[in-house]
N, C-alpha and C positions, 0 to 999 in steps of 0.2 A: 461529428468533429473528427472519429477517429480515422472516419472512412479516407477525409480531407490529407490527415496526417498521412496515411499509407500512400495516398495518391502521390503525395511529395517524394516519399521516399523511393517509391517505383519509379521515380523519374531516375534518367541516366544522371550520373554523378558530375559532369559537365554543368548541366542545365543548372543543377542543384547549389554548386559553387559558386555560379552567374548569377543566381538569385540571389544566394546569400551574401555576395558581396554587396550588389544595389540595396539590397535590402539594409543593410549597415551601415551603408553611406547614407544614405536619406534619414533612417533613426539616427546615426550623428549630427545630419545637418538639422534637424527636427530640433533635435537637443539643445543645440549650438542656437539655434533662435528663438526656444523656450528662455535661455538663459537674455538674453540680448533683449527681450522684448521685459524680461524685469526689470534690465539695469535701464532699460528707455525708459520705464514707466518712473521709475527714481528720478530722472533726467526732466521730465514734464511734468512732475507735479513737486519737486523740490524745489521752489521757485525763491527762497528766501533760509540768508544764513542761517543753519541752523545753532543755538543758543551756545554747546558746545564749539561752535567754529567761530564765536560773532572777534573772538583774540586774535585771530591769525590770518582774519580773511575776509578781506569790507567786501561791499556789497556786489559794486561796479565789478571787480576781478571774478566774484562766483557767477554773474549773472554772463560775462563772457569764458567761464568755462563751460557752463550749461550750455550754452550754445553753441559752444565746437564741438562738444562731444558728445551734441542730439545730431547735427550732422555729421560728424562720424559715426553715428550708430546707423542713420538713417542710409550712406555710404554702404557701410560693410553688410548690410541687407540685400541692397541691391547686389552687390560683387556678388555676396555670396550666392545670392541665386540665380545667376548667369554661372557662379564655377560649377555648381553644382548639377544646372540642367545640363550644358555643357559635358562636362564628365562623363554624365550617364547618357546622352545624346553619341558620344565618342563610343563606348564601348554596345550601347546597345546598334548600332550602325557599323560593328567592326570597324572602325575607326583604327586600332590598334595595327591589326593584321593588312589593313589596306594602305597605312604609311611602310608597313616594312615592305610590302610587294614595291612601292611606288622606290623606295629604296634601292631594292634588288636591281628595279630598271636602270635608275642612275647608275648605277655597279657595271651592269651589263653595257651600258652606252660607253662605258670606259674602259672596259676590255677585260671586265673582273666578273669570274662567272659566280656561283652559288658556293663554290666551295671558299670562298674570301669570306667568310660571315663578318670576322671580325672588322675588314671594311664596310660591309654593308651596317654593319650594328653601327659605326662611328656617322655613316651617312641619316639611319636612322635619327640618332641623337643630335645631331644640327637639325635636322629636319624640325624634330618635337622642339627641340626650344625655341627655333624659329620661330613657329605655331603660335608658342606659348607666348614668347614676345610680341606680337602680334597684335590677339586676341586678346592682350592682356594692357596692349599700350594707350588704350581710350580709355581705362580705367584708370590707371596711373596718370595719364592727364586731366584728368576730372579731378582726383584727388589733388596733385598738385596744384594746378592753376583755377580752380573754384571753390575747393574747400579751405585746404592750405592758405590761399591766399585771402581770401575772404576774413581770414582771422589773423592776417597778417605776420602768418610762418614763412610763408615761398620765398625765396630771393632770389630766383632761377627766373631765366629768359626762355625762351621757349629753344630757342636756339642752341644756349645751354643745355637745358634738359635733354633736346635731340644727339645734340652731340656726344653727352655722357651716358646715353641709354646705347649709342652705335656702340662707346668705348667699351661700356660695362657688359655686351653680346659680345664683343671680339675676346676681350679677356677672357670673360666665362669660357669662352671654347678653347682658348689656349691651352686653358687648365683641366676642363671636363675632356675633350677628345685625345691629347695624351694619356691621362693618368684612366680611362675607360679600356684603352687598347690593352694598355699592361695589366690592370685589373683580369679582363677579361681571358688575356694571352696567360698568366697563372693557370685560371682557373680551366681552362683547358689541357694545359701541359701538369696541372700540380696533383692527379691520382686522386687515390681514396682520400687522402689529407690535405687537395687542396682549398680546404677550408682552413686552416691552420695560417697555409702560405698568401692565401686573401686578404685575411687579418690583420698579420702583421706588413701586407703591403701597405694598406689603407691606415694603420696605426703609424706609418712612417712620412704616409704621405701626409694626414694630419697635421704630426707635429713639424714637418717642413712647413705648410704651409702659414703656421701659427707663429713661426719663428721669419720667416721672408714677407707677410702680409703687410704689417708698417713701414716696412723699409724699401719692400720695393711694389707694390703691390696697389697699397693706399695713395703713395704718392702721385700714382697715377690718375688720380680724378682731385685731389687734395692737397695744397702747398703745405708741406709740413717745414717749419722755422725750429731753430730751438730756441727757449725761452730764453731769455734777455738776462741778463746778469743785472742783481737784485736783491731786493729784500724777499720778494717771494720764493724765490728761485734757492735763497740761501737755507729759510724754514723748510722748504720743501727737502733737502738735502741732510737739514740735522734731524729734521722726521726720521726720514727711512733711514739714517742709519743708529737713533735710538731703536729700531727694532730689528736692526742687522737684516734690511734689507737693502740687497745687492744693487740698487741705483746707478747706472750708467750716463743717462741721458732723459731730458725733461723736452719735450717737443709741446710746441703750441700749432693747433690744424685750421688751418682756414675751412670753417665747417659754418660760416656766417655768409659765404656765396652762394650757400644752397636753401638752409632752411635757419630760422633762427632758435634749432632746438637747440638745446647745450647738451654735454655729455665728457665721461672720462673715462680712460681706462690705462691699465699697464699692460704689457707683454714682455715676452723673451723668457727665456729658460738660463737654468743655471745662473753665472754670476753675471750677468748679461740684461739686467730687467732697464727696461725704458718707460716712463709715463708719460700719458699725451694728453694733453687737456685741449677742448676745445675754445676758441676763442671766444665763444657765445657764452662758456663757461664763468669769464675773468671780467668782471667789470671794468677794468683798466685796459685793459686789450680789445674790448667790444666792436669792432668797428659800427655796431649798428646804435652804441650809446652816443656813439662820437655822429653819426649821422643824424640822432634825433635834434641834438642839439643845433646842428648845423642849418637844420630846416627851420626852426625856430628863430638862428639869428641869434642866438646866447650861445654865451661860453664863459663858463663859469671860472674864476680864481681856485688855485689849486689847495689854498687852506681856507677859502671860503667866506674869506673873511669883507665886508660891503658888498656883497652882492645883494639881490633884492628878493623879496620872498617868493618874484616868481619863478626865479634863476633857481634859488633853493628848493621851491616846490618841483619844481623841474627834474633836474639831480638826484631829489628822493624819489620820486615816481620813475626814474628811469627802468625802462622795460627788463634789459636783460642784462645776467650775470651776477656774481657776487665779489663778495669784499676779500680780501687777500688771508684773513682769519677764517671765512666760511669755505673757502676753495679746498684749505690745510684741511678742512672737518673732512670735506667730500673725501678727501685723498686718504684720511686716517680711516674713513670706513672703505674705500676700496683696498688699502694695504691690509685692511685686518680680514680681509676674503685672505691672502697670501697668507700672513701669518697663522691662520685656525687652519690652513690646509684646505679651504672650498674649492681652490682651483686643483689642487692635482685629485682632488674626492673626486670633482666633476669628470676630469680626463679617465679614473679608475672605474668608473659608472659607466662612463659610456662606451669604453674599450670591453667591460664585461658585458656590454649588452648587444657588443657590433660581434663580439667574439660568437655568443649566442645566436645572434640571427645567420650568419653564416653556418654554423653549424648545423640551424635546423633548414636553410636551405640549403648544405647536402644533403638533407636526410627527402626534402620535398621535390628537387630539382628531376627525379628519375619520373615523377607522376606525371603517364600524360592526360591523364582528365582534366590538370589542370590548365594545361596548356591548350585545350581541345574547349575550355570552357570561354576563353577568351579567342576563340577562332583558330586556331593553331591547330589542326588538324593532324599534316604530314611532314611538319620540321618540329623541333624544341630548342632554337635560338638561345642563346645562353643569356645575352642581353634581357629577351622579352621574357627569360624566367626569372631573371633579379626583380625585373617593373611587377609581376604579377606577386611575387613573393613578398617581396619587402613593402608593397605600395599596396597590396591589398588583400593577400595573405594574413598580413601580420597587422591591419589595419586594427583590428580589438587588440593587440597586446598593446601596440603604439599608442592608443589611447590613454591603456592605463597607467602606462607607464610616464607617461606628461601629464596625468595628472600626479602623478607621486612626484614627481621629478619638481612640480608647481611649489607642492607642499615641501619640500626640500630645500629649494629655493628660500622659500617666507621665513625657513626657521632660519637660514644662512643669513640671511638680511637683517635681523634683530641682533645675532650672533655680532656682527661687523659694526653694528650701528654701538652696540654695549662694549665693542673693543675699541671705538673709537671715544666714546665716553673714560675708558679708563686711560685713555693719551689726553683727560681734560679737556674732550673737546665737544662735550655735550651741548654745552649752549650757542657754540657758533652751528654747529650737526644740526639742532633745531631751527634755529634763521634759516641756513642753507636749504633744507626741504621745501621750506617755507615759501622760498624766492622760486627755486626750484619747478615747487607746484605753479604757484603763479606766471614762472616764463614760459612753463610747457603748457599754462591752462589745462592743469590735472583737476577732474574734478574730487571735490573729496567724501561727496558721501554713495557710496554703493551697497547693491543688493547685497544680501550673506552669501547668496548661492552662486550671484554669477563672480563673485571676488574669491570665493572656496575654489573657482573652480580655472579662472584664468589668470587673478593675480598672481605673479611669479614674486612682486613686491609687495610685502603688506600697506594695506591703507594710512592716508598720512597720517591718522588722525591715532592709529594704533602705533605707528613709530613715533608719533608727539608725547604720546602717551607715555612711552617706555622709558624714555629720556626726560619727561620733566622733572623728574624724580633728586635728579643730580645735575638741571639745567644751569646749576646756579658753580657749578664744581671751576 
């Protein structure tokens, strides 16, 4: 064994880094599908509500989440191990170093020699996400139009989908081959400290983008309305400013043309905050409530009152969204993320950790074994040393640090759900999950290990938990 050991180590340090990176990735992927093949096993043989869920969750609804989320499991098997032979197909095949030569040539066909790197590296990166898009868009179609739709999420045409994956590559590069050039143009011109000057490029470009994304960004795949003047619209308004949040504007997103998941959030900095609910969100807004009924040939009276109990059975079964009291709950646990401070904890986390990684890729960036390990023999591209640094350098820190990051998340989530109980709003907060699960067909019972390890949200059944206590407040 020991003789095994010495042999590795007498190997060039190249060789050694190229092993040990593959070698890491496949124990992650190994890992990653140890974990996936318990939550499956949960998935197949949990056939019938379990005794704690028989209150929150008939039969019909768990028996159609178990079976979206055995084919999504059965899904992300397959992807993942296309990404992963792939990957390691790329790099053991110098894939890496034969897209930037193939680069250089386009460079060269345009009248730009070897010393433009910074254009070649921009040619580069159209090039990879090209690829990526590509290679990546019979997956996305699979998932869309046979899984998605099979369970009745899609609402996309194919046509649709085409057109907003061309829109969603031309975006992407508006935004990735600018902010790449200047990235890259610093860390050329910025000395021994231009890790300092990287940082807070990337720290600025950040919070631009996080501040321009709904306004002008979103709206480009998504009709954003503001919300209608109302009784919602008004709760929502003495909410946030019993907790002296800065409320601007309430937008409702047409997000029921693509898929019928629901979801919420706010943005903007300083006195400037906007909330966006989705339509699939709001039971009164649904267009796909208004469609069910439409199919059916009933339309119900708006206080209920003669209609027949199939009109009413109807109404209450309707698929998606909630009541104008459960939207408030949703909203008092996403405000009380603002108010406990998660979101600027989040931006201070991750600014110390971009700050970090830059710092140890000046200290990495002069090493050429490692650039000699992934083909890079007689150049050190500044570009191909961020991919190899950040992307699989730092691939075990990144790990650990998403799984902390997971368990961070779950406490923040109990945190928000317990501030929104002390706005009274526990019992509508429990309905909402409730609905919630059932419109996203969440399933609710999983493995310990594989929920410790990707849940970022704790399980519904541990947020039910936490809340029944003052469900009645």
């Amino acid at each position: 064994m020991w003789g095994s050991l010495d042999a590795v180590w007498e190997m060039p340090a190249e060789k050694r880094i190229f092993g040990a990176v593959l070698l890491f990735s496949w124990t992650v992927y190994l890992w990653e599908t140890f974990l996936a093949q318990r939550q499956r096993r949960i998935y197949k043989t949990t056939t019938r509500v379990p005794p704690e869920l028989g209150q929150i969750m008939d039969s019909e609804t768990f028996e159609k989440s178990r079976l979206y989320q055995l084919d999504k499991s059965t899904f992300s098997f397959w992807s993942g191990l296309y990404s992963e032979i792939e990957g390691t197909l790329i790099l053991l095949f110098g894939g890496i170093p034969y897209l930037w030569r193939l680069s250089g040539r386009f460079c060269s066909y345009a009248g730009f020699g070897t010393e433009y790197e910074i254009t070649q590296s921009l040619v580069f990166l159209l090039l990879a996400t090209l690829f990526s898009a590509l290679t990546g868009l019979p997956w996305s179609l699979y998932n869309t139009f046979v899984i998605e739709e099979k369970h009745g999420f899609n609402q996309q045409t194919l046509g649709f989908f085409m057109k907003d994956a061309v829109k969603k590559f031309i975006v992407t590069q508006c935004i990735l081959l600018p902010v790449s050039s200047l990235l890259l143009y610093i860390i050329k011109i910025g000395g021994d400290y231009f890790f300092i000057y990287a940082w807070l490029f990337t720290l600025v470009v950040s919070l631009v983008l996080v501040t321009i994304y709904a306004d002008y960004i979103a709206p480009l795949f998504d009709k954003f309305t503001p919300l209608p003047e109302g009784k919602l619209k008004q709760e929502i308004e003495v909410m946030a400013k019993s907790i002296d949040f800065p409320l601007t504007k309430v937008y409702v997103v047409e997000g029921s043309k693509r898929s019928s998941h629901s979801n919420a959030y706010f943005y903007g900095f300083f006195k400037n905050k906007r909330i966006v609910l989705f339509d699939t969100l709001l039971e009164e807004y649904s267009v796909l409530n208004k469609d069910i009924l439409e199919e059916s040939g009933m339309e119900p009276r708006k206080d209920g009152e003669g209609d027949s109990e199939e009109i009413k059975a109807k109404v209450k079964n309707k698929k998606q969204g909630c009541k104008n009291e459960e939207v408030l709950a949703v909203l008092g646990h996403e405000l009380g993320h603002w108010k406990l401070g998660h979101t600027v904890k989040n931006i201070i986390i991750s600014q110390m950790n971009s700050f970090l990684c830059f710092f140890l890729f000046a200290v990495l960036i002069g090493r050429k074994e490692l650039f000699a390990a992934f083909g890079f023999y007689n150049s050190q591209p500044t570009l191909i040393g961020l991919l190899i640094i950040f992307q699989f350098i730092f691939s075990p820190y990144n790990e650990v640090l998403s799984f902390c990051l997971t368990v961070l998340s779950r406490r923040f989530e109990f945190q928000a759900d317990a501030f929104a109980k002390k706005l009274g709003k526990a019992k509508d907060l429990y309905s909402a999950l409730i609905k919630l699960n059932k419109d996203n067909l969440g399933f609710p019972v999983s493995d310990w290990l594989f929920s410790m390890w990707h849940y970022s949200h704790p399980p519904l059944l541990e947020r039910l938990q936490a809340l029944e206590s003052s469900k009645q407040d």
